[in-house]
C-alpha positions as CSV (number, residue, x, y, z in Angstrom):
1,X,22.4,-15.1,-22.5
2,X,19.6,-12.1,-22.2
3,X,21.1,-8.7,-23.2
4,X,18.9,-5.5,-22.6
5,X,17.8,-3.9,-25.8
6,X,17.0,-0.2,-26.4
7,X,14.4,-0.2,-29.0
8,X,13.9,3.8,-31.1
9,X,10.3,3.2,-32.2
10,X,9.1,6.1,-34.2
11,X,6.5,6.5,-36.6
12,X,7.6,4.4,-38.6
13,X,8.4,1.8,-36.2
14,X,11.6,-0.1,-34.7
15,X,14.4,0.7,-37.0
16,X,17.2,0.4,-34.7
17,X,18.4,-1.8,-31.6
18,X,21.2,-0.7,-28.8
19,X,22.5,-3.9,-27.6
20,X,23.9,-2.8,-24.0
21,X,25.9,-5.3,-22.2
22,X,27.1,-2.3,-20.0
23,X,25.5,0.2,-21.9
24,X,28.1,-0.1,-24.3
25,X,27.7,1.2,-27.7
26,X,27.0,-0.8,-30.7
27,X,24.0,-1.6,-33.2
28,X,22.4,-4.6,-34.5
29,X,21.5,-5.1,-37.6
30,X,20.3,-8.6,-38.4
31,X,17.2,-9.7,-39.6
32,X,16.0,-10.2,-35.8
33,X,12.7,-9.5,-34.2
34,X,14.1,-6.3,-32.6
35,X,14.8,-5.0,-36.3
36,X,11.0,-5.3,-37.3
37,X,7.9,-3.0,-37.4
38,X,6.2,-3.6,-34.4
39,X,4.4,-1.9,-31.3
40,X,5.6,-2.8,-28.2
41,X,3.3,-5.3,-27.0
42,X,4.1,-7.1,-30.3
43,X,8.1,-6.7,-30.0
44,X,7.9,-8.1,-26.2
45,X,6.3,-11.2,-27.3
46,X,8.7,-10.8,-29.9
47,X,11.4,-11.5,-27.7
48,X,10.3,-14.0,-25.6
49,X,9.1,-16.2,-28.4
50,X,12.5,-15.9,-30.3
51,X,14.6,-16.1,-27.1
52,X,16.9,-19.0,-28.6
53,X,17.4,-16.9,-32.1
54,X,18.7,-13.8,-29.9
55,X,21.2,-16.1,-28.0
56,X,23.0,-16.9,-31.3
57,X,22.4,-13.5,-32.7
58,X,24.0,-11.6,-29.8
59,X,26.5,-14.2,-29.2
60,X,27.7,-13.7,-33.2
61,X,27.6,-10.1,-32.6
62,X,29.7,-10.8,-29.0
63,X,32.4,-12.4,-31.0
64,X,32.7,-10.1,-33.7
65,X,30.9,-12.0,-36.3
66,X,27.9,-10.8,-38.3
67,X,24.6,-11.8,-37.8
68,X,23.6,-15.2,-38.7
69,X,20.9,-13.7,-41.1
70,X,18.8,-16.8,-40.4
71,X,15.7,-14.1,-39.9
72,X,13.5,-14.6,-36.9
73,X,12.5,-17.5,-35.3
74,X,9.9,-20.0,-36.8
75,X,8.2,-19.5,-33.6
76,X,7.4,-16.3,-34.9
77,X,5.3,-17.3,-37.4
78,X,2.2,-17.9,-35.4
79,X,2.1,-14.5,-34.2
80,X,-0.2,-11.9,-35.7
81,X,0.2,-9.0,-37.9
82,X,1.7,-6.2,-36.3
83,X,-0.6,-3.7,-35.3
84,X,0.6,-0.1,-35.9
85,X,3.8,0.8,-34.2
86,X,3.1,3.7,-31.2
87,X,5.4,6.4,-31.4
88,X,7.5,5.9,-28.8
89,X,10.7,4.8,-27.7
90,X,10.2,1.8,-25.5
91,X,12.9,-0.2,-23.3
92,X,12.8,-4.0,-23.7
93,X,14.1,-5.2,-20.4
94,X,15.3,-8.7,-19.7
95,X,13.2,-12.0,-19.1
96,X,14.2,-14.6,-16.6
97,X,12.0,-17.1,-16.0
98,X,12.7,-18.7,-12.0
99,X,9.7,-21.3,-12.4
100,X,12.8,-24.2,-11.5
101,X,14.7,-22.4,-9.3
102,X,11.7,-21.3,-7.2
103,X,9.9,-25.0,-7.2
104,X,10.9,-26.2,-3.5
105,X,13.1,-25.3,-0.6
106,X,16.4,-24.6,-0.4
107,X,17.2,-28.5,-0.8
108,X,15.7,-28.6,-4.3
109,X,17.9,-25.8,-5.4
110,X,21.1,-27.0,-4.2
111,X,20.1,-29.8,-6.4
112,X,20.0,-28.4,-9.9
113,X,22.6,-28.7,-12.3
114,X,25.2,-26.5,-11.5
115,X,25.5,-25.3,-15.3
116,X,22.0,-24.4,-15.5
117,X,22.2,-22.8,-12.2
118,X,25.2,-20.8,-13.7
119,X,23.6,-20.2,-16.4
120,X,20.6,-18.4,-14.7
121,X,22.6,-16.3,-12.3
122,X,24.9,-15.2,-15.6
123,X,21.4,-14.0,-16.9
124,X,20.6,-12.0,-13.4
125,X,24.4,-10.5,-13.0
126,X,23.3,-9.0,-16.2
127,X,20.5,-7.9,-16.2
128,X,21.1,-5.6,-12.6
129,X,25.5,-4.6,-14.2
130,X,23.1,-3.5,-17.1
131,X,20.0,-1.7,-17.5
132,X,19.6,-2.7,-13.6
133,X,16.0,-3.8,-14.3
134,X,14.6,-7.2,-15.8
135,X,10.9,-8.9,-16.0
136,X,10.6,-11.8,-13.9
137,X,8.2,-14.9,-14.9
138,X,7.5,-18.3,-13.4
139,X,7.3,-17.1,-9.6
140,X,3.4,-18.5,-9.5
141,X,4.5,-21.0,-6.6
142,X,5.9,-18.5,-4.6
143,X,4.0,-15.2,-5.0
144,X,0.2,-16.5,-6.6
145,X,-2.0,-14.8,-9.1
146,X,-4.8,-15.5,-6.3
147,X,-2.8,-12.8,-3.6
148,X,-2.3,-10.5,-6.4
149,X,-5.9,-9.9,-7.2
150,X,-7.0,-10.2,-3.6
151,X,-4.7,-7.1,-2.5
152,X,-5.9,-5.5,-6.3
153,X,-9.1,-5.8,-5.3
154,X,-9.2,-4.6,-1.6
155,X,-6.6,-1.5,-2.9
156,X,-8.6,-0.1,-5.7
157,X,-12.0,-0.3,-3.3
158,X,-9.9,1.5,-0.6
159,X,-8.5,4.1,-3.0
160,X,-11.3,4.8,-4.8
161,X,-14.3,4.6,-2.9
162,X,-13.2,5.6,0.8
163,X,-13.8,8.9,1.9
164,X,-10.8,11.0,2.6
165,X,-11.7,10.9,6.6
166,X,-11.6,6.8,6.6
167,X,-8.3,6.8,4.7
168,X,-6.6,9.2,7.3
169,X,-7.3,7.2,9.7
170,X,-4.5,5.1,8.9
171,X,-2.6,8.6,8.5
172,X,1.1,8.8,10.1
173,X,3.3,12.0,9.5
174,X,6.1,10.0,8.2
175,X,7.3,6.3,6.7
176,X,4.3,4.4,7.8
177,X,0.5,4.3,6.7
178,X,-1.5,6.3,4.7
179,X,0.5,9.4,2.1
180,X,-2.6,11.7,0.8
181,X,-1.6,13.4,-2.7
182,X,0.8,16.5,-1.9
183,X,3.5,14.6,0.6
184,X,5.7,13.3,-1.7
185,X,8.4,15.1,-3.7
186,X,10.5,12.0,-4.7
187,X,12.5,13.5,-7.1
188,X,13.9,15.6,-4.8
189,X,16.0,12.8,-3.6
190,X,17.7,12.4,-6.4
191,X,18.1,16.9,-6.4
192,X,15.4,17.7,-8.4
193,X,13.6,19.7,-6.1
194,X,11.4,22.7,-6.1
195,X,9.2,20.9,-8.3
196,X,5.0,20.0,-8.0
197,X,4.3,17.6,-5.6
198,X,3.8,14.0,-7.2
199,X,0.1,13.1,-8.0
200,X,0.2,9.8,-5.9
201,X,-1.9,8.4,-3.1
202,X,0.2,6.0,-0.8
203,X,-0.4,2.9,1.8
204,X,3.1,1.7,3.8
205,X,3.3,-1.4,5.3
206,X,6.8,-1.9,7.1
207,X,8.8,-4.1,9.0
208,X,10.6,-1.8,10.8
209,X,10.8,1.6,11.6
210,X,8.0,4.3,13.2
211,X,7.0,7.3,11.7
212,X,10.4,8.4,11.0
213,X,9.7,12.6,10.2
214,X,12.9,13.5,11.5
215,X,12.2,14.2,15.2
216,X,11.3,10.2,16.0
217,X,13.4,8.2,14.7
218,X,13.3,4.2,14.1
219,X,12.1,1.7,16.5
220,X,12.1,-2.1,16.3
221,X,9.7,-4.9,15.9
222,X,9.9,-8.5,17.6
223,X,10.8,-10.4,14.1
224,X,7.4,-12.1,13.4
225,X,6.1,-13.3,9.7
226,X,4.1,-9.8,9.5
227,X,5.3,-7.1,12.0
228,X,3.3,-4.7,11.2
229,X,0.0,-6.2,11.6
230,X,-1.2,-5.3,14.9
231,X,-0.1,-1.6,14.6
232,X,-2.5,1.1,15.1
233,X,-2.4,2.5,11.3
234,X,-3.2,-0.9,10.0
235,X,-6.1,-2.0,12.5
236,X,-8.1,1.2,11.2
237,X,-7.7,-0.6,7.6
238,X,-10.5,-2.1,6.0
239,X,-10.3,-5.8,7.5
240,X,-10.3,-7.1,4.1
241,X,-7.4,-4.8,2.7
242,X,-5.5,-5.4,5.8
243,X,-5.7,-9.2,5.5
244,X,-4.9,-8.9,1.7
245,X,-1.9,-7.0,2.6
246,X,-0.6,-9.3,5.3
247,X,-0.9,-12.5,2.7
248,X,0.6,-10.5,0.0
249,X,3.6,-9.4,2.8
250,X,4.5,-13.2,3.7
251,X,4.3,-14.5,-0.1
252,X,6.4,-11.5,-1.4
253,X,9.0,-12.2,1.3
254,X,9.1,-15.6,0.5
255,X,10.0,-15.1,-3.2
256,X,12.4,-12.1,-1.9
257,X,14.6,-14.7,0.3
258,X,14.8,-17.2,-3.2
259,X,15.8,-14.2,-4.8
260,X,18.1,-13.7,-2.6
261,X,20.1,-16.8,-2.9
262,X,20.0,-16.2,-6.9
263,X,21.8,-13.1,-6.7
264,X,24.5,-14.8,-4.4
265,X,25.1,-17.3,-6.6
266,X,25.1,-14.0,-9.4
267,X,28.0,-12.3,-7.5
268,X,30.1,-15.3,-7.3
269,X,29.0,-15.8,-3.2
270,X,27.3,-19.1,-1.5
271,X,23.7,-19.5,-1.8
272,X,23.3,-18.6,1.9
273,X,25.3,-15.1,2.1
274,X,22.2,-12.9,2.7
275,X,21.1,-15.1,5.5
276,X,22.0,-13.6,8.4
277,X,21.4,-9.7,7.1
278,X,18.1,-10.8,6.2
279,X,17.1,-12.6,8.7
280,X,15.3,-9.7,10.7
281,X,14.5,-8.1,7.1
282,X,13.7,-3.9,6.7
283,X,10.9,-4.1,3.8
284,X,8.3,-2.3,2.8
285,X,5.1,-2.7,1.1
286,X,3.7,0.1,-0.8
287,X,0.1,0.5,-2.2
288,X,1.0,3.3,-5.2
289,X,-2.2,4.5,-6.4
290,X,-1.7,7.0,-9.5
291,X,-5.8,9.3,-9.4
292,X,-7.1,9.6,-13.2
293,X,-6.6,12.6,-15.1
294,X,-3.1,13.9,-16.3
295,X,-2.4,16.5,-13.0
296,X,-1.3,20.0,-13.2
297,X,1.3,21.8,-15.5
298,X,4.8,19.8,-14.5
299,X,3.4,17.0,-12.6
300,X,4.4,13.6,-12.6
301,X,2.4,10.8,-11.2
302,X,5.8,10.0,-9.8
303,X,8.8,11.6,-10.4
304,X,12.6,10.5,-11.4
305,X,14.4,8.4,-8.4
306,X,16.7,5.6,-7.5
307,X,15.0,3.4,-5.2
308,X,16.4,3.4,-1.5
309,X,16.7,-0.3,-0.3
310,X,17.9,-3.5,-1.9
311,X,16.3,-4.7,-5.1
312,X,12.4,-4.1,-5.9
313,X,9.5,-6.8,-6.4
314,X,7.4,-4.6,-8.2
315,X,3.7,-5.7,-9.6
316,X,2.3,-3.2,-12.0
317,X,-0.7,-2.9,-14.2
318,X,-0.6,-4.5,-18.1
319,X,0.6,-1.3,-20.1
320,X,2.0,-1.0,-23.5
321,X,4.6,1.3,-22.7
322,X,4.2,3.8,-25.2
323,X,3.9,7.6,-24.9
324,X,1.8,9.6,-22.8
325,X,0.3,6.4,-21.0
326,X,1.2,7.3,-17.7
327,X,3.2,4.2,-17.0
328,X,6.6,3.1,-16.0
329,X,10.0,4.8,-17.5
330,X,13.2,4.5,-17.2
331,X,15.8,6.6,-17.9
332,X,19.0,5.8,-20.6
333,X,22.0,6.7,-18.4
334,X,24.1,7.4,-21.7
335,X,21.8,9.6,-22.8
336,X,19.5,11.0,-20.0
337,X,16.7,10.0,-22.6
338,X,13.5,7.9,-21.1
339,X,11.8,4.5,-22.4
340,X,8.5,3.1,-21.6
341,X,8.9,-0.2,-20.6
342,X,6.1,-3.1,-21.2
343,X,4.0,-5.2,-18.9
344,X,2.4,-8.3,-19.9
345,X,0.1,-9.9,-17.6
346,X,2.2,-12.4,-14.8
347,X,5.0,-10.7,-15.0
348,X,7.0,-8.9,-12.1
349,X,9.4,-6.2,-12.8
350,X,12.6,-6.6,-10.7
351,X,15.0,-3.3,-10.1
352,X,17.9,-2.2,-8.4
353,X,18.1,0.1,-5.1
354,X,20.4,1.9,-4.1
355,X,21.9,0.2,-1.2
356,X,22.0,-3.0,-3.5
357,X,24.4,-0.9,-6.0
358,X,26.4,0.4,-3.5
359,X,26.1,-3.1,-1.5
360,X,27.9,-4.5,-5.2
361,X,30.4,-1.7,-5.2
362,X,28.5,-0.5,-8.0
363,X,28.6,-3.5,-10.2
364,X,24.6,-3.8,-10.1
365,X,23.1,-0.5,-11.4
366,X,20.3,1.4,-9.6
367,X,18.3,3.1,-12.6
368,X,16.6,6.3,-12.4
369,X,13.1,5.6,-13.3
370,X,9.5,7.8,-13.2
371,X,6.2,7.7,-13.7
372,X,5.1,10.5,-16.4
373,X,1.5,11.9,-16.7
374,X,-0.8,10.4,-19.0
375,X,-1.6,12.6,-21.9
376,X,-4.9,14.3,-21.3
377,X,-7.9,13.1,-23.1
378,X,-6.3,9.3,-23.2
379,X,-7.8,6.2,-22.1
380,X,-4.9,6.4,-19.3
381,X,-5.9,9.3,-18.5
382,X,-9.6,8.5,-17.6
383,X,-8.4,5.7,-15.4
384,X,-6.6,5.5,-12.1
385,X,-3.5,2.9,-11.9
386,X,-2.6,0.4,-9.0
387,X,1.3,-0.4,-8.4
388,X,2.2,-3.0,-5.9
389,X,5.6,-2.3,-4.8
390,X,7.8,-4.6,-2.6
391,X,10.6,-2.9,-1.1
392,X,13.7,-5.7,0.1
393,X,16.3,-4.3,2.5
394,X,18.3,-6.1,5.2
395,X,18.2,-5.2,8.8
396,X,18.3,-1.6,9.2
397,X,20.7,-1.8,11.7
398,X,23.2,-4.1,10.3
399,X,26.1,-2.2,8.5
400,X,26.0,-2.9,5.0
401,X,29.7,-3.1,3.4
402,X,31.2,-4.0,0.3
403,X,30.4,-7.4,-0.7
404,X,33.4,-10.2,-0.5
405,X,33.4,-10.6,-4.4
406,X,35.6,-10.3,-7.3
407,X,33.0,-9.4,-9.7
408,X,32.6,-6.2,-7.0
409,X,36.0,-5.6,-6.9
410,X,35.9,-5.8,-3.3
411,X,39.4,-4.6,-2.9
412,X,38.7,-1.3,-4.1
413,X,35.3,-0.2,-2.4
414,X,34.0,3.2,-3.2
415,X,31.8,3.7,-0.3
416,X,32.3,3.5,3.7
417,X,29.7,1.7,5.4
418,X,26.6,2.5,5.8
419,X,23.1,1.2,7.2
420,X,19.6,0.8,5.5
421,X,18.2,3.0,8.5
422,X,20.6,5.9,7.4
423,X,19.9,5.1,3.6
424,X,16.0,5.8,3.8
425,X,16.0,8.0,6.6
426,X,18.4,10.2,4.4
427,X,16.0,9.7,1.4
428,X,12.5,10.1,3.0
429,X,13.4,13.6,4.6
430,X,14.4,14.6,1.3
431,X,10.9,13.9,-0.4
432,X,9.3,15.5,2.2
433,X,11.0,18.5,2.3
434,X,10.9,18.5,-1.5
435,X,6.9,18.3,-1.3
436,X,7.0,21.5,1.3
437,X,9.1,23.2,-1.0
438,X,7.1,22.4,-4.2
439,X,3.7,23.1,-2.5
């Protein structure tokens, strides 16, 4: 069973591992890969390649008993040298690997063995009760490495090469469209306001909704496998981006409704239980495109938030998640302190939102996370950085109440109801009036 691992790198490399179950305290000693010298590319692969070793090592330590001592995995011994270790502290999140549960319909899945079907969802329940993030792997039939690069692509061209007067075209003073640098304070949802607006360039794609800016509310859309096609903002896209978006939409949704019936099966419910609040879905697609350079004195590229909707799908760039690389962070809640976390290349990163964690009762954690500057005068810094970010939420207007689980202790809820429409609209006024105020 995957357990996240906090990782202290320094300069002289990983000393120290936090096992967290629940963020729990404890430290782990044996001769593991976690315990070795390595940067965090190297530790990553690390993990994956010793994944059996861990399961007895964390179950020994589980139970009270030392570590095995059996050293790492002789898998490990076709990996290179270390290269030198980056001075930074660096979260290694959870890897589950769907490529079974994904292969096929619904049919196929009912199908597997119920322990190994038990046995994954164990591994998603905790991932999200603990660091409320993991890395997802083997979704290729679902969500291809063809529609990734195609919406890349047709992003980066967009961002980079358009003129500011094509790009607000597709300009809406609110949820949907184009975002130009200087209209988003996200921070200030979580009450850090009064800071810099975030140095980020946005494209929204949503299923529901209008412009939302506080005077015009929501407004819905005839169900249809990509809503937002034929609006306005989208048919002054570049044809090319707006097709790549729209295949990128239907496979994303896909994998997001297979997801879906994994994290039933997670929280103890039938396979089927999201059905019917998903079934006229509120997502979002966001372009996230992060301009080179490292920004003004106290700017982040993005700053610290929860997300707003149900869990994430997001697809980032390859980073090593050390220091000053401008890349994904996420935040220790025990400490307050922040970790770069690692992307290898296929490989989604799957997180928490807030309605999600409240949806659990709170059993599934919604992280704070951020995107820092890049140091100035880095290779990170010279370079601009693509985020594709798939936002899941149920039908806006469907109230969203404590799930009927034990492992939510559904008979104790902490929160009234409450709809995804009031969840973002709530959190999308807030980082825009944080950006007014920060200008």
């Amino acid at each position: 069973m995957w357990r996240t691992v906090w990782g202290n790198l320094s300069a002289s490399g990983a000393r120290e591992a936090i096992v967290t179950p629940e963020y729990g305290p404890g430290y782990f000693t044996g001769q593991s890969c976690v315990t070795k010298e390595w940067s965090p590319e190297a530790l990553w692969a690390q993990t994956l390649a010793a994944s059996a070793h861990l399961r007895e090592e964390f179950a020994a330590w589980e139970a009270g008993r030392p570590p095995t001592g059996q050293g790492p995995s002789p898998a490990l011994a076709d990996l290179p040298a270390p290269p030198p270790p980056l001075p930074a502290r660096v979260c290694t999140l959870p890897t589950i690997d769907v490529s079974r549960f994904v292969a096929g319909g619904a049919a196929e899945r009912a199908s597997l063995a119920e322990e190994w079907k038990a046995s994954l969802a164990e591994e998603w329940d905790a991932a999200f009760s603990g660091v409320g993030f993991c890395q997802l792997v083997g979704y290729e039939s679902l969500l291809p490495a063809s529609a990734i690069a195609a919406l890349r692509e047709a992003a980066t061209v967009f961002f980079e090469t358009e003129s500011r007067e094509v790009k607000m075209r597709s300009h809406i003073d609110g949820l949907l469209g184009y975002l130009a640098i200087g209209e988003e304070n996200v921070a200030a949802t979580v009450g850090a306001a009064n800071r810099v607006a975030d140095k980020v360039e946005g494209l929204n794609f949503s299923g529901y909704g209008s412009e939302l800016n506080g005077s015009r509310g929501w407004r819905s859309r005839d169900p249809c496998e990509v809503p937002w096609l034929e609006e306005p903002f989208a048919r002054a896209l570049p044809e090319r981006l707006r097709q790549a978006a729209a295949e990128y939409w239907k496979a994303a949704t896909a994998l997001m409704h297979v997801l879906l019936e994994l994290s039933a099966l997670a929280l103890g419910l039938e396979a089927s239980h999201f059905g019917p609040y998903y079934a006229e879905p509120g997502c979002t697609l966001r372009l996230a495109y992060y301009p080179p350079g490292p920004g003004e004195e106290g700017q982040l590229r993005y700053g610290e938030h929860t997300d707003y909707e149900g869990f994430t799908i997001l697809q980032r760039p390859v980073e090593g998640g050390g220091e000053g690389n401008g890349g994904l962070e996420v935040q220790d809640p025990r400490t307050g302190s922040w970790a770069g976390v690692p992307s290898l290349p296929d490989t989604l990163t799957i997180n928490i939102g807030d309605l999600m964690a409240r949806w659990t009762n709170d059993r599934w954690r919604a992280t704070r996370h951020r995107v820092p500057a890049p140091t100035a005068g880095s290779a990170a810094a010279a370079c601009g950085r693509l985020s594709l970010v798939y936002f899941t939420g149920p039908n806006p207007s469907m109230p969203v109440h404590c799930l009927p689980s034990a492992k939510c202790d559904c008979e104790n809820p902490k929160y009234p109801s409450i709809t995804l429409e009031e969840n973002v609209q709530a959190k999308l006024l807030a980082a825009q009036r944080g950006a007014a105020d920060g200008a």
